[in-house]
C-alpha positions as CSV (number, residue, x, y, z in Angstrom):
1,X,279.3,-51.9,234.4
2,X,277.7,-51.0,237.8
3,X,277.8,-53.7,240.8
4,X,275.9,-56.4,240.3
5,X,271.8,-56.6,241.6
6,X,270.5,-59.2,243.5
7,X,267.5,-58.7,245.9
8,X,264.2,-59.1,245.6
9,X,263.9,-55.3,245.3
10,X,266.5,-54.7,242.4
11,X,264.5,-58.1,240.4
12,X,261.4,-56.3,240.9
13,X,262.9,-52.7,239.4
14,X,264.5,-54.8,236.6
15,X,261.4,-56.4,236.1
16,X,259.2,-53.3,235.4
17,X,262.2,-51.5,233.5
18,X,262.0,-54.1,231.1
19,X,258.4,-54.1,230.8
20,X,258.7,-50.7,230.0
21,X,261.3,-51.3,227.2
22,X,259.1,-54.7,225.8
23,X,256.8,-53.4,222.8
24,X,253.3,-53.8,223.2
25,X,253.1,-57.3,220.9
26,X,255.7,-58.7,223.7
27,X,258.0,-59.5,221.3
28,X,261.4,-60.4,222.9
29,X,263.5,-59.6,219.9
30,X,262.3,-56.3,220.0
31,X,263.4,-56.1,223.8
32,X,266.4,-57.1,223.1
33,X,266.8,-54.3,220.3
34,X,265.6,-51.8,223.0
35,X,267.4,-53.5,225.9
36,X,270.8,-52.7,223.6
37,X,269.7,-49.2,222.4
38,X,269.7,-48.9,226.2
39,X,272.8,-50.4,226.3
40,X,274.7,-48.5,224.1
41,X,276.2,-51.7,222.9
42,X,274.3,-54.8,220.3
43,X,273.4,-58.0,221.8
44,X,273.4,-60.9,219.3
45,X,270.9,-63.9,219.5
46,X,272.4,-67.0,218.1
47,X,271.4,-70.2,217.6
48,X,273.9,-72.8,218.2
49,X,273.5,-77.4,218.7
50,X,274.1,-76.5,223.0
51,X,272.0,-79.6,223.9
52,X,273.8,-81.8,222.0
53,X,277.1,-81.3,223.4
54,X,275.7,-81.2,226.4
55,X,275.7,-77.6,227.6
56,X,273.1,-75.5,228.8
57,X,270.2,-74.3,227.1
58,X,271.1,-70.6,227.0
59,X,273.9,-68.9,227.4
60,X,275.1,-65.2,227.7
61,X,278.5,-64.6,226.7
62,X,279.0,-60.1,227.7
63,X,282.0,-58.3,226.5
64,X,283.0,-54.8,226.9
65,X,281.1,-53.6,223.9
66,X,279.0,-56.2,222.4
67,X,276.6,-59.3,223.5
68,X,275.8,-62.4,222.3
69,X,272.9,-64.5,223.4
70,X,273.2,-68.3,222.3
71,X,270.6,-70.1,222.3
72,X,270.3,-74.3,222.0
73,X,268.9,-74.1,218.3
74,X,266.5,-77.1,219.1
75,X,264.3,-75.1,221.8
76,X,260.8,-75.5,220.5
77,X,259.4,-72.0,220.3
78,X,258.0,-71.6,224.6
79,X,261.3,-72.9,225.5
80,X,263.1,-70.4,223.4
81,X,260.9,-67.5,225.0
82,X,261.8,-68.7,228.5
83,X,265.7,-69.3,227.5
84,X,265.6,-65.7,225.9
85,X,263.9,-64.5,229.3
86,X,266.4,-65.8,231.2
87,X,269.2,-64.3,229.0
88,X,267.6,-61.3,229.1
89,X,267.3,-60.9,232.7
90,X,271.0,-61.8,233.9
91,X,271.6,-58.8,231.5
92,X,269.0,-56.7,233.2
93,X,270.0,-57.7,236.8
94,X,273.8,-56.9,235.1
95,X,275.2,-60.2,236.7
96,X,278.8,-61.3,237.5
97,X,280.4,-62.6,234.7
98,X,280.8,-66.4,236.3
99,X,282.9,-68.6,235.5
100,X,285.2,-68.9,232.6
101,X,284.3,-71.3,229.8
102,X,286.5,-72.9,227.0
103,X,287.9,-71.6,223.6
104,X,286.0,-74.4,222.0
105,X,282.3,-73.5,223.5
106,X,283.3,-69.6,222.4
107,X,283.9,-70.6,219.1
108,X,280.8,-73.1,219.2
109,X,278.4,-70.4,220.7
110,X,279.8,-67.4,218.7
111,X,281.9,-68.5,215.6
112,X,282.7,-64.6,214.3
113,X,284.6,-64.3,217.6
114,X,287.9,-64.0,218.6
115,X,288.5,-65.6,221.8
116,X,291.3,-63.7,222.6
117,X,288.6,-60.9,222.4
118,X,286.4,-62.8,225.4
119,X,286.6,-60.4,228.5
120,X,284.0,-62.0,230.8
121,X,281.4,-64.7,229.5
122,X,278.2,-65.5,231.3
123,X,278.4,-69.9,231.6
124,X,275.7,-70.9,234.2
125,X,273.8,-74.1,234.8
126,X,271.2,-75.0,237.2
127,X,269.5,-73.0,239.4
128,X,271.9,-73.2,242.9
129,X,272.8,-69.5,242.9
130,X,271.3,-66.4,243.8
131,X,272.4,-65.0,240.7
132,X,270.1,-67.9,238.7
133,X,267.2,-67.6,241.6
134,X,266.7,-64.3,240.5
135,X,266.8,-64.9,237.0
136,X,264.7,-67.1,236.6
137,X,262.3,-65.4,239.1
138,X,262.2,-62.5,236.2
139,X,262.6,-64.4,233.4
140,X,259.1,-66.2,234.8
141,X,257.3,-62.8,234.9
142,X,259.3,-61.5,231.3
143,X,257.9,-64.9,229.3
144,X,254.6,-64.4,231.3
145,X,254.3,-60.4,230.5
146,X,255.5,-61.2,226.5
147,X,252.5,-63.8,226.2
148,X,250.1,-61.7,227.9
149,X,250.9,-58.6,225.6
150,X,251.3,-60.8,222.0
151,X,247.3,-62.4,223.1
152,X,246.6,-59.2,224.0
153,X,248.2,-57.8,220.7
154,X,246.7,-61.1,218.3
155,X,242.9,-59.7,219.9
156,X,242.9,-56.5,219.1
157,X,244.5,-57.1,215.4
158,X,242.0,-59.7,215.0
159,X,239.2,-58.3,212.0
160,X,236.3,-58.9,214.5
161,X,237.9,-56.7,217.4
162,X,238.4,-53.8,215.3
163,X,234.7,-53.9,214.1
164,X,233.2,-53.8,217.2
165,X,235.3,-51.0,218.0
């Protein structure tokens, strides 16, 4: 994995490449597909009880050659989108791994794996470090671009648009 981005520049460049790789309803499932294709390696979304043990709302757990992205299964739908977004853009911004978290949150966040398997796992939590600044600087424009698109996507679909077209 290349070195880590940080600036405002690089959070900007991974902003528009993943615009670029969003399809044109702004659905975030369908960036992660392309964000993976890109890649060369799956990312799994998973929904796991985080808030009720206490953890973070999102977390990104990368290995070598596969990704999960666990997600606190009570998020109602907009916090989901901006949990995803946030996921999404540590991967992007291809972010230090962070600290090291437990066995018991590896098999709570991703049951099917191994956690002798467990290279590096993304754990973060509040918003002190650079690292989360920027990610939730492009995770802002990423949830704002995916609602613009799926209105944008809902009008044009609608049976009245395509009539007056």
């Amino acid at each position: 994995m290349k070195s880590p981005r940080g600036s405002s520049s690089s959070v900007s460049q991974a902003t528009r490449a993943a615009r670029r790789l969003m399809p044109p309803d702004g659905d975030l499932m369908g960036l992660i597909e392309n964000l993976a294709a890109q890649r060369a390696r799956p990312i799994k979304v998973v929904d796991q009880p985080l808030e009720k043990f206490n953890m973070p709302s999102g977390i990104t757990i990368a290995l070598t050659d596969f990704d999960y992205i666990v997600v606190d299964d009570a998020a109602p739908p907009s916090r989901r989108t901006v949990i995803l977004a946030h996921e999404i853009a540590h991967l992007m911004l291809e972010h230090d791994q962070g600290e090291h978290v437990s066995d018991d949150l590896i098999a709570l966040a991703a049951p099917d794996l191994s956690p002798a398997l467990i290279q590096r796992v993304l754990h973060r939590h509040g918003y002190a470090g650079r690292q989360e600044q920027d990610a939730e600087q492009m995770a802002t424009a990423l949830a704002a671009e995916h609602e613009r698109r799926r209105r944008l996507f809902e009008i044009e679909g609608h049976p009245v648009s395509s009539r007056l077209r």
